[in-house]
DSSP file (Angstrom, degrees, kcal/mol; ACC not computed):
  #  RESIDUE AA STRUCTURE BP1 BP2  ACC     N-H-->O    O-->H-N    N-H-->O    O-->H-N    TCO  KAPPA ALPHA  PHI   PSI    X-CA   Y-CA   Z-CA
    1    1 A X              0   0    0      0, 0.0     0, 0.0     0, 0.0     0, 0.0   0.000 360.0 360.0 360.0 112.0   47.9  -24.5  -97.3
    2    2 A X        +     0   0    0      2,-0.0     2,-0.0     0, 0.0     0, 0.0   0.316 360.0  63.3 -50.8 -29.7   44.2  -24.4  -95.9
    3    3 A X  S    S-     0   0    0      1,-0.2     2,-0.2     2,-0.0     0, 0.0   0.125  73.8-133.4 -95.5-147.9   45.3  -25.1  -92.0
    4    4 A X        -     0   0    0      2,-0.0     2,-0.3    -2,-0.0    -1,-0.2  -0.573  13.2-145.5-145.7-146.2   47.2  -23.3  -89.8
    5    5 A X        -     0   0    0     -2,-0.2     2,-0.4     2,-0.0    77,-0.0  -0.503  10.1-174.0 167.2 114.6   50.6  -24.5  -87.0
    6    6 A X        +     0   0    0     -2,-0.3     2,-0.3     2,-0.0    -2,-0.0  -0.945  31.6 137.0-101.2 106.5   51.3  -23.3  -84.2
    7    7 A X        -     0   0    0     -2,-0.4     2,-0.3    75,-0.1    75,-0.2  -0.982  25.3-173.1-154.9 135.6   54.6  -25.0  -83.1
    8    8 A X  E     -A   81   0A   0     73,-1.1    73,-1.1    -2,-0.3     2,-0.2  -0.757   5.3-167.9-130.3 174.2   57.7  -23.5  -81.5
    9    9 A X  E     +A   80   0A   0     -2,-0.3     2,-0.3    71,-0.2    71,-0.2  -0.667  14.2 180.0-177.5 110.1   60.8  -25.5  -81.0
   10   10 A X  E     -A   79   0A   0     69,-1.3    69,-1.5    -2,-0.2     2,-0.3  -0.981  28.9-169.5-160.2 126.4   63.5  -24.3  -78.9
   11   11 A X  E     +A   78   0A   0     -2,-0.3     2,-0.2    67,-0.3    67,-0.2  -0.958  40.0 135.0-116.6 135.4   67.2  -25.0  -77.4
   12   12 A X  E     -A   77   0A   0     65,-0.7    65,-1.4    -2,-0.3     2,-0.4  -0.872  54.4-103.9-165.9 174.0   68.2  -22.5  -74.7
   13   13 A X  E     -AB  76  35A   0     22,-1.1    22,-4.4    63,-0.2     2,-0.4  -0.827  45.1-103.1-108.9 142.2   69.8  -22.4  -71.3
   14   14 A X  E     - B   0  34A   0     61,-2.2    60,-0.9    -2,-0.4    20,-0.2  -0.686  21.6-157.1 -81.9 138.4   67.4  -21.8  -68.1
   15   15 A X  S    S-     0   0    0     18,-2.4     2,-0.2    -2,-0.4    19,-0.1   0.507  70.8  -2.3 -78.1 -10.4   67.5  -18.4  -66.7
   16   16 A X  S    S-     0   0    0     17,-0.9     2,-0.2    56,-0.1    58,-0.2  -0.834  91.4 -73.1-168.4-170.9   66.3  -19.2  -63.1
   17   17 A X        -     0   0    0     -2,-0.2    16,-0.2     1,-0.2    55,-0.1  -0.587  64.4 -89.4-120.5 139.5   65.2  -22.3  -61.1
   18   18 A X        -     0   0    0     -2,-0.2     2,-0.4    53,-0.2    -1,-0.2  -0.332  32.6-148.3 -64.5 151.9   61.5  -23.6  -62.1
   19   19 A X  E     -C   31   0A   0     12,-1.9    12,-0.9    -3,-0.1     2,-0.3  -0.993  16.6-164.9-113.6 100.3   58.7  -21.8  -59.9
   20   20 A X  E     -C   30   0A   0     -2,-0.4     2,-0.4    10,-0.3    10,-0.2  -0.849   7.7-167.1 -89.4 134.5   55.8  -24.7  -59.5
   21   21 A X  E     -C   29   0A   0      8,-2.6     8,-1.8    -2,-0.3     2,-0.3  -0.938  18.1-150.6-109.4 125.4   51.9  -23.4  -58.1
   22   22 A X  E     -C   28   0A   0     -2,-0.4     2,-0.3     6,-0.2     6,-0.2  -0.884   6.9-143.8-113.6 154.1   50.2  -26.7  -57.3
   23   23 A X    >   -     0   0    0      4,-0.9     3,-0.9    -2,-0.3    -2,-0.0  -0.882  27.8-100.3-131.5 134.1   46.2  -26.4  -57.8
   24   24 A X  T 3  S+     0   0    0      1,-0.3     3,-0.3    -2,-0.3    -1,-0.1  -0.111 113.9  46.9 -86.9 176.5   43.7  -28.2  -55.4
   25   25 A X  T 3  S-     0   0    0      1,-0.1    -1,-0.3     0, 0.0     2,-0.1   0.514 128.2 -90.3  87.0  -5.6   42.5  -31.7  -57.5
   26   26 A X  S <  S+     0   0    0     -3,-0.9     2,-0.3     1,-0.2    -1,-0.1  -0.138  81.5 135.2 127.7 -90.7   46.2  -32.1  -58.2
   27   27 A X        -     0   0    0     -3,-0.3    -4,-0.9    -2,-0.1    -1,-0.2  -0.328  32.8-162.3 -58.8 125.5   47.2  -30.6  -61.1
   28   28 A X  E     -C   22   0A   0     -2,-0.3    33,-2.4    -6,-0.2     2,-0.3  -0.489   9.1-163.9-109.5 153.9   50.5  -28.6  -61.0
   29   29 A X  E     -CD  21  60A   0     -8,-1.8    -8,-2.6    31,-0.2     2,-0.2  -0.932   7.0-162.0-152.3 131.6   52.3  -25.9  -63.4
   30   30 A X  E     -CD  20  59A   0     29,-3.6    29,-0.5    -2,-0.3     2,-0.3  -0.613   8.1-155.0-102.3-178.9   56.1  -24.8  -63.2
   31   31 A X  E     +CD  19  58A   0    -12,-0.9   -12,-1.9    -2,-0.2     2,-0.3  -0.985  21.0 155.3-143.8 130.8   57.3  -21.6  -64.8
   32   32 A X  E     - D   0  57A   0     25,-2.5    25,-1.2    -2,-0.3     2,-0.3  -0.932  33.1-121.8-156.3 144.2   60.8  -20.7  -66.1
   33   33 A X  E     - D   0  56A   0     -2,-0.3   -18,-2.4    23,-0.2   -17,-0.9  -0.790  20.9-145.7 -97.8 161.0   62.5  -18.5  -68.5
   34   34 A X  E     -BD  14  55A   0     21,-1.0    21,-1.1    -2,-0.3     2,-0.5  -0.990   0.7-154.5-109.6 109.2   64.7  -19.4  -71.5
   35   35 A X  E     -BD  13  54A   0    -22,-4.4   -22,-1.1    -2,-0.3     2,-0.4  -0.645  15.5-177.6-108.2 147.6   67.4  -17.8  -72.7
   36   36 A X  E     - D   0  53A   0     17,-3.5    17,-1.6    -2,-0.5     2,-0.3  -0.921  15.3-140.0-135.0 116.9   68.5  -18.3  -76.8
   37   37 A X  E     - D   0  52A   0     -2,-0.4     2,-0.6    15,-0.2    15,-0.2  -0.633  17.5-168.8-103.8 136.0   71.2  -16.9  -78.4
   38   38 A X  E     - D   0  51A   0     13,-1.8    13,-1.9    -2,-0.3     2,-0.3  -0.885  10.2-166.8-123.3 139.8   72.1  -15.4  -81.6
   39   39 A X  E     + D   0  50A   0     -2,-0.6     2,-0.3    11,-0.2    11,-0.3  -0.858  15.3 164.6-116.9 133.3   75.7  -14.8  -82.5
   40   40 A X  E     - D   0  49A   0      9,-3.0     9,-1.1    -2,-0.3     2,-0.7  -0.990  30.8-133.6-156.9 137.5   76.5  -12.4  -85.7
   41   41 A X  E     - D   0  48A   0     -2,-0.3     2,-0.9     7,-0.2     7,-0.2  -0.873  26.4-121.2-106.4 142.5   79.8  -10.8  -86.6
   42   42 A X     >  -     0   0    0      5,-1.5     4,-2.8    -2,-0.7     3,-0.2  -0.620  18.3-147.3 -82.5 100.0   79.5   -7.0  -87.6
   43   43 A X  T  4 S+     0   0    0     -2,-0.9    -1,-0.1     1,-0.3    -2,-0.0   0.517  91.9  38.5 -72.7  -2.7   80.7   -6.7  -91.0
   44   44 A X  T  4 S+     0   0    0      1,-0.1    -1,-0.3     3,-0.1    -2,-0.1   0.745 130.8  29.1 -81.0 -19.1   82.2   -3.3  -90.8
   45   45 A X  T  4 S-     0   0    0     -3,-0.2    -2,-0.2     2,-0.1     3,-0.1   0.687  90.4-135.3 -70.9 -19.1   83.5   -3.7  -87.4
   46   46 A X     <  +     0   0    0     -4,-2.8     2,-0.3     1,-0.2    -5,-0.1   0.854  48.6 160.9  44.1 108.6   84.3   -7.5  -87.0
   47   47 A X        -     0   0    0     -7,-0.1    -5,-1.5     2,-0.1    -1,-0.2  -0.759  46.8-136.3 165.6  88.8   82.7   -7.2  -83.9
   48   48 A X  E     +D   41   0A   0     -2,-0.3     2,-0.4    -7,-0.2    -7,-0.2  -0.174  33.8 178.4 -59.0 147.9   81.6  -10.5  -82.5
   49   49 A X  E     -D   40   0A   0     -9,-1.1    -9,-3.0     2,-0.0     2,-0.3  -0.868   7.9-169.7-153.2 124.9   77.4   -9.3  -80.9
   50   50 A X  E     -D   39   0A   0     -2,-0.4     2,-0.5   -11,-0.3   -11,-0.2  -0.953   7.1-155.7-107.1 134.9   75.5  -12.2  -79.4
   51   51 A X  E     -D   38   0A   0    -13,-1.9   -13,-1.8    -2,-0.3     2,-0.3  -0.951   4.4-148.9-137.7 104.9   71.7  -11.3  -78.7
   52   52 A X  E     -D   37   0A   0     -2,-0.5     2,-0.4   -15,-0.2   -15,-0.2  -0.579   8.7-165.6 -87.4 134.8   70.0  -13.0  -76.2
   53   53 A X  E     -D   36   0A   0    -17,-1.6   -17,-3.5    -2,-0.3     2,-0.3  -0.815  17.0-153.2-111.9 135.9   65.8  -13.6  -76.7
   54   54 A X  E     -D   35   0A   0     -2,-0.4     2,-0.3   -19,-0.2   -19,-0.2  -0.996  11.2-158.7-127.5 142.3   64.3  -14.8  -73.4
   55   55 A X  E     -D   34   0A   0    -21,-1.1   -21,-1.0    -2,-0.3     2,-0.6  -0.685  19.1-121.7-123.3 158.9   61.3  -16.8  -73.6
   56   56 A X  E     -D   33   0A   0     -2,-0.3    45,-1.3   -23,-0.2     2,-0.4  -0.814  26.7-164.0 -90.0 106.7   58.6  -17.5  -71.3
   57   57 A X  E     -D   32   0A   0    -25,-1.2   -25,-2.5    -2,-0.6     2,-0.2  -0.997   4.0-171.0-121.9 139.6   58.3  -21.4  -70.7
   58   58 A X  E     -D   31   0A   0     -2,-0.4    45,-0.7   -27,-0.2   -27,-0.2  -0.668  10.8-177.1-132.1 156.8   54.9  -22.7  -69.1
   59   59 A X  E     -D   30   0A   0    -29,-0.5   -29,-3.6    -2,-0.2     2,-0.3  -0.705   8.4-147.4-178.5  80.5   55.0  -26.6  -68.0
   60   60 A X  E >>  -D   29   0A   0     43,-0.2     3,-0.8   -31,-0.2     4,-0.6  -0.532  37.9 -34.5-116.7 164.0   52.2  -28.7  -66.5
   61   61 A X  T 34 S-     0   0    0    -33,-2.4     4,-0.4    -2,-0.3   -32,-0.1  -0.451 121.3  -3.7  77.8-128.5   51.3  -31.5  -64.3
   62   62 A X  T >> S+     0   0    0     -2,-0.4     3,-3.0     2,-0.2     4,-1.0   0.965 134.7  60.7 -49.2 -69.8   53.9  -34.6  -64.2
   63   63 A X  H X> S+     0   0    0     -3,-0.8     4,-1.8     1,-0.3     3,-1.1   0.910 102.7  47.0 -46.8 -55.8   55.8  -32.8  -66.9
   64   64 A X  H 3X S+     0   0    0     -4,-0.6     4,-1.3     1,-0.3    -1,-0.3   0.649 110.9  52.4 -74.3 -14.5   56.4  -29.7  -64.6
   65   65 A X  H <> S+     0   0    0     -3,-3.0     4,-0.7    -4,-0.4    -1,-0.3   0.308 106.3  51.1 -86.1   4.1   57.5  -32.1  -61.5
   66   66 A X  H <X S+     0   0    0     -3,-1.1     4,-2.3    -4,-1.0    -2,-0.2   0.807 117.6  46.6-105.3 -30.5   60.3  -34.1  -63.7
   67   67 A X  H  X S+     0   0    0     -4,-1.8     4,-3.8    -5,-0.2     3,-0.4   0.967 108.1  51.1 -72.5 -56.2   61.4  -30.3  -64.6
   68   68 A X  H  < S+     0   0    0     -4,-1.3    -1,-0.2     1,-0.2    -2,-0.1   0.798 116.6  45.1 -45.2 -39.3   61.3  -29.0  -61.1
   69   69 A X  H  < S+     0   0    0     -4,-0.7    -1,-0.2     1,-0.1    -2,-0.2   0.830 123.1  23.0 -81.1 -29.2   63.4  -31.9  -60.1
   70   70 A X  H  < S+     0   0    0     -4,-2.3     2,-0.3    -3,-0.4    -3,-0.2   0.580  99.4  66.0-125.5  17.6   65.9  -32.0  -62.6
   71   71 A X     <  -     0   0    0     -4,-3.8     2,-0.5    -5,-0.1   -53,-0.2  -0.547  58.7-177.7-112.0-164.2   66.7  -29.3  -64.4
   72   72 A X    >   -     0   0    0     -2,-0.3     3,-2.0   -55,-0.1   -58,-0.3  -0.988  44.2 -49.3-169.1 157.0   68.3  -26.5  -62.5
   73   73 A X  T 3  S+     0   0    0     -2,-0.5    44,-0.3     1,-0.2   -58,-0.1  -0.295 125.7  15.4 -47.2 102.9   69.5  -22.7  -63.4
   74   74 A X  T 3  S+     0   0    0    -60,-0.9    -1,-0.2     1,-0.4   -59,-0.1  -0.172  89.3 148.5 149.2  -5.2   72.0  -22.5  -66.9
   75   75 A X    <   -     0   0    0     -3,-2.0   -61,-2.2   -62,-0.2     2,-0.5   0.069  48.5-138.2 -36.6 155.4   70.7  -26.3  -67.8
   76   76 A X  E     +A   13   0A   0    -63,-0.2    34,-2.1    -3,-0.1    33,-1.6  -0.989  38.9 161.6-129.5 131.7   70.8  -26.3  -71.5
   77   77 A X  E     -AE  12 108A   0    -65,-1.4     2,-0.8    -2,-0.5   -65,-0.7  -0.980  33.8-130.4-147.6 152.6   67.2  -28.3  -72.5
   78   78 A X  E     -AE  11 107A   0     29,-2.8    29,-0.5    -2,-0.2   -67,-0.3  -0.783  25.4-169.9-123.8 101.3   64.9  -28.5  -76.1
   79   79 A X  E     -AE  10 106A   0    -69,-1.5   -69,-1.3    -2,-0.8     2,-0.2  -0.315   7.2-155.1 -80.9 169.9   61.3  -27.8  -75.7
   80   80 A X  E     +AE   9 105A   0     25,-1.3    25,-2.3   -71,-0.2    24,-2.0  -0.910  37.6 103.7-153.9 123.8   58.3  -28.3  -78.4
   81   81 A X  E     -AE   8 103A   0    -73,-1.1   -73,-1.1    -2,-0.2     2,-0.4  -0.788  61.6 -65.0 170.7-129.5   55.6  -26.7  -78.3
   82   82 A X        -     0   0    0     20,-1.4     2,-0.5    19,-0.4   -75,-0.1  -0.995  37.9-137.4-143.2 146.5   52.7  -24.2  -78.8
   83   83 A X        -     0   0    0     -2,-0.4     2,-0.4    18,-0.1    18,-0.2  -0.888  28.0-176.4-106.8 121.8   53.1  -20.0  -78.2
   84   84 A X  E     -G  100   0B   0     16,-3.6    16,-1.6    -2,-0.5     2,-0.4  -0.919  25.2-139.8-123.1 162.0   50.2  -18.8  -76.5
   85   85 A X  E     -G   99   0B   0     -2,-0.4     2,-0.2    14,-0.3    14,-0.2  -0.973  20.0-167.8-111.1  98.2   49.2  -15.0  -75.5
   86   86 A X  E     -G   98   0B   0     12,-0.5    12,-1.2    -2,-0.4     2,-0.4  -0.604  11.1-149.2 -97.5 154.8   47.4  -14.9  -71.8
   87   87 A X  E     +G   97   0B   0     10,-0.2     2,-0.3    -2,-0.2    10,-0.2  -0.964  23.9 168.1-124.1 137.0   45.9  -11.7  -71.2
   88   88 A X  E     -G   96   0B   0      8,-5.0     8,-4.8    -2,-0.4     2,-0.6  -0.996  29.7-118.8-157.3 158.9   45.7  -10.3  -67.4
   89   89 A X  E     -G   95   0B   0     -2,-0.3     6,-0.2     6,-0.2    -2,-0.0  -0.886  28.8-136.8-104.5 131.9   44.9   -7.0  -65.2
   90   90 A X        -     0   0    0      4,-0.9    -1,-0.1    -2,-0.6     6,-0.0   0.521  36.5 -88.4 -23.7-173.1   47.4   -5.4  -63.0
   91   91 A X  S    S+     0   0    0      1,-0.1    -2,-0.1     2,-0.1    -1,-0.0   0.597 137.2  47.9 -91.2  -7.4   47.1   -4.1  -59.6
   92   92 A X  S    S-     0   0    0      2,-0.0    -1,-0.1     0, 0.0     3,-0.1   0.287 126.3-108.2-118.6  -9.8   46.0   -0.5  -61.2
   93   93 A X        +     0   0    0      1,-0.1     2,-0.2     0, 0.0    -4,-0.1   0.994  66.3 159.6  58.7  51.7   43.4   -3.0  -63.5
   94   94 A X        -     0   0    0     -6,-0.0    -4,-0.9     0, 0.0     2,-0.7  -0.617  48.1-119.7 -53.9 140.0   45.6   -2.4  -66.8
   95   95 A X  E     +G   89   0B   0     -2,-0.2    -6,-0.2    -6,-0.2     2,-0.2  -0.894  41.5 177.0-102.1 131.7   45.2   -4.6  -69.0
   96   96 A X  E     -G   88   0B   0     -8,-4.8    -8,-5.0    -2,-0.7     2,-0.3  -0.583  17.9-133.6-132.6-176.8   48.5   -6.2  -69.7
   97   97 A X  E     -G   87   0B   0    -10,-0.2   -10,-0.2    -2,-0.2   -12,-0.0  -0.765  15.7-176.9-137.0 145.5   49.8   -9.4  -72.2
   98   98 A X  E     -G   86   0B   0    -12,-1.2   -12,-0.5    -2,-0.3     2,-0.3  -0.451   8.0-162.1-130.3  48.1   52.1  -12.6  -71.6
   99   99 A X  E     -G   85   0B   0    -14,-0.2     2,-0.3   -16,-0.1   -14,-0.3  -0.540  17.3-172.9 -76.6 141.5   53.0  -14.8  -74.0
  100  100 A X  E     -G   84   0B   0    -16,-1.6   -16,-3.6    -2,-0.3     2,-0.7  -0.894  37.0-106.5-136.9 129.9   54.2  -17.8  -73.2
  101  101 A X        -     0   0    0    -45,-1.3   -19,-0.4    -2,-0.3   -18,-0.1  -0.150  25.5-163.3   8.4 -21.5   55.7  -21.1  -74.0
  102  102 A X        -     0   0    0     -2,-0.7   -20,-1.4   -21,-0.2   -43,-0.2   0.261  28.7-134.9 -38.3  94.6   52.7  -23.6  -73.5
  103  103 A X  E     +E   81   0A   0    -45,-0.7   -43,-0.2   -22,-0.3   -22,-0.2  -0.162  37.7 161.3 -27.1 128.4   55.6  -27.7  -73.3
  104  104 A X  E    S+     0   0A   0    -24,-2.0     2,-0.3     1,-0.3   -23,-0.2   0.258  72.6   0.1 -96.9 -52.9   54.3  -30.5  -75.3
  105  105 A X  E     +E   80   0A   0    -25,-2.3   -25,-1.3     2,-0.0    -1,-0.3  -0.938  60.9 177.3-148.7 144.1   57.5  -32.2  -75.3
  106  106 A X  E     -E   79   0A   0     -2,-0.3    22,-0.9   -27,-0.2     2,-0.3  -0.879  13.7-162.2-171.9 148.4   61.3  -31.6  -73.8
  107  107 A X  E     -EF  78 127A   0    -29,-0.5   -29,-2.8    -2,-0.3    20,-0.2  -0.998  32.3-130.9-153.9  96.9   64.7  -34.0  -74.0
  108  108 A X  E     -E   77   0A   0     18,-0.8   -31,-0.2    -2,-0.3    -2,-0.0  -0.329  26.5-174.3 -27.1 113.2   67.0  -32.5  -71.1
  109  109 A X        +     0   0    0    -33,-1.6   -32,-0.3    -2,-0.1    -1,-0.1   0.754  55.6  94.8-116.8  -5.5   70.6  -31.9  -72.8
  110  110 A X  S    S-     0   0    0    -34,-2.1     2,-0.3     1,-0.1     3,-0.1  -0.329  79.6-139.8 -56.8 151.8   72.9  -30.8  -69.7
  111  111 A X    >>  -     0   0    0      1,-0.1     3,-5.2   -36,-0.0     4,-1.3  -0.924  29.6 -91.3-120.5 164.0   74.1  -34.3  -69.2
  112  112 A X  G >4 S+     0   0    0     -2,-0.3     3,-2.8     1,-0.3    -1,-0.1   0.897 126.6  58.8 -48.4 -57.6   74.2  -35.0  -64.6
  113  113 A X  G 34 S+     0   0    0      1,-0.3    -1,-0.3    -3,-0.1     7,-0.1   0.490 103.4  40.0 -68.4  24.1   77.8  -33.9  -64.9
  114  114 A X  G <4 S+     0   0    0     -3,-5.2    -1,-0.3     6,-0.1    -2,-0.2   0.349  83.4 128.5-120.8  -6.7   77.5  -30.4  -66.3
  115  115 A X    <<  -     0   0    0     -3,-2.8   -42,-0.1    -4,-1.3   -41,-0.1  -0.199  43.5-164.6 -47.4 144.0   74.8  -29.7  -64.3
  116  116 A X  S    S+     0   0    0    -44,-0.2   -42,-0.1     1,-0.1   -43,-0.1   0.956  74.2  49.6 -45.4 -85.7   75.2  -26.2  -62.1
  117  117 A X  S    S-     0   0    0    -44,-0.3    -1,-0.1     3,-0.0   -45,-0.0  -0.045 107.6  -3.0 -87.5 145.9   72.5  -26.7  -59.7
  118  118 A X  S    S-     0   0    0     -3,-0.1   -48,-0.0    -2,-0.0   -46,-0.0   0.158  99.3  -9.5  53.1-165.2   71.8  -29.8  -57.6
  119  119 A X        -     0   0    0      1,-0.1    -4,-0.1     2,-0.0    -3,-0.0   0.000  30.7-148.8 -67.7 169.2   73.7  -33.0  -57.6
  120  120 A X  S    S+     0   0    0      1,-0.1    -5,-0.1    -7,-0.1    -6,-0.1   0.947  97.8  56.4 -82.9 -56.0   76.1  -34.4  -59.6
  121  121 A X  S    S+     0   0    0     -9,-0.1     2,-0.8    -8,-0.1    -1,-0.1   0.422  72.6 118.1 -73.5  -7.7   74.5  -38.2  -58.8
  122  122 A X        -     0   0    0    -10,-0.1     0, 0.0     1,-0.1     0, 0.0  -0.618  69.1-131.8-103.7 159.8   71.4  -37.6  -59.8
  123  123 A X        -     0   0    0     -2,-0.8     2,-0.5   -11,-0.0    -1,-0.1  -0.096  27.4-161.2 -91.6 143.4   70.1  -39.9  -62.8
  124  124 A X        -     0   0    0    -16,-0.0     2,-0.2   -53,-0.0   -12,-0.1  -0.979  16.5-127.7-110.8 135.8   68.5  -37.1  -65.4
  125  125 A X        -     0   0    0     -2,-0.5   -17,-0.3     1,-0.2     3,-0.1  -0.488  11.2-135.9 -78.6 168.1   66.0  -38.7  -68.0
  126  126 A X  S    S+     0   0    0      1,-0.2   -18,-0.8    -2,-0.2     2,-0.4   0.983  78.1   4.7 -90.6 -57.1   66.7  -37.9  -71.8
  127  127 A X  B     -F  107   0A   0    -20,-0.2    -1,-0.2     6,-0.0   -20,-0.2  -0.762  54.6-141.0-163.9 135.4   63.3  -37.2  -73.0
  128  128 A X  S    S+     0   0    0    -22,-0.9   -21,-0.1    -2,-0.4   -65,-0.1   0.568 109.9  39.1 -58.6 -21.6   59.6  -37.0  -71.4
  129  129 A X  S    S-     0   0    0      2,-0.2    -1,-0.1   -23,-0.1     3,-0.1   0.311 102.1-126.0-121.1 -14.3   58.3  -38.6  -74.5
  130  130 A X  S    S+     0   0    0      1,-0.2   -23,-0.0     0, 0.0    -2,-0.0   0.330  74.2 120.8  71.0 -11.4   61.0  -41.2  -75.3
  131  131 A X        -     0   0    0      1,-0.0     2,-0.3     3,-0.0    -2,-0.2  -0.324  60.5-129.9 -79.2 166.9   61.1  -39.7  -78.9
  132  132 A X        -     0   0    0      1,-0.3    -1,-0.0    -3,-0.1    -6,-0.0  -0.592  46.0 -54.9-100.5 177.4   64.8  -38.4  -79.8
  133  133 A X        -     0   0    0     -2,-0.3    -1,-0.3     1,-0.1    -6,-0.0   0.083  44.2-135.9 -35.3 136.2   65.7  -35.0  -81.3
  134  134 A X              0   0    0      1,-0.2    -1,-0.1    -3,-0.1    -3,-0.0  -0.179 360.0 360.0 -94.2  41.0   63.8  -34.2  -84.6
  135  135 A X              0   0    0      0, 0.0    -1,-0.2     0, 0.0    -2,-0.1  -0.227 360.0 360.0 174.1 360.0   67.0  -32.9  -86.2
């Protein structure tokens, strides 16, 4: 194969409530972590160990207000999408590393009555895209 891919693809629960920075012109970005779990029994112990990977999720524009509004802390949701590496300086001007999440696509699966956070009554869309689950 001659190209390359960058694609990530991810089901997780949110760890915290989206954080949106709106940017003059417009344009908006939310922020959230993602937690994903992997569950493994330990074969000389039996000894159930779940290991949670928390992920970074970055979110813009339209997309990152339909998030802000409906998804809400322990939501279980399935992003698509592209892992990028931001580089940035500290307050001491370190240079320190991020990677992050960059959202193409995400289909909300909490359905309005499992939500935690916010109302029960409000209507959630399935998908951003219209497309269904690739799987």
């Amino acid at each position: 194969m001659s190209g390359t891919l960058n694609k990530v693809m991810l089901i997780g629960h949110l760890g915290d409530e989206v954080k949106m920075h709106y940017f003059e012109g417009g344009g908006s970005i939310g922020r959230f972590p993602l937690a994903t779990n992997e569950s493994y029994t330990k074969k000389d112990t039996g000894e159930k160990v779940t290991q949670t990977e928390w992920h970074n999720v970055v979110v813009r524009n339209k997309a990152a207000e339909i998030c802000e509004k409906y998804l809400h802390k322990g939501d279980r949701v399935y992003i698509e999408g592209k892992i990028k590496t931001r580089k940035w300086q500290d307050d001491k001007g370190n240079d320190r590393y991020s990677t992050e999440i960059n959202v193409d696509e995400f289909t909300f699966l909490t359905t309005k009555g499992q939500s935690t956070g916010g109302s029960a009554a409000q209507e959630k869309p399935s998908t951003s895209s219209g497309d269904d689950l690739p799987f």
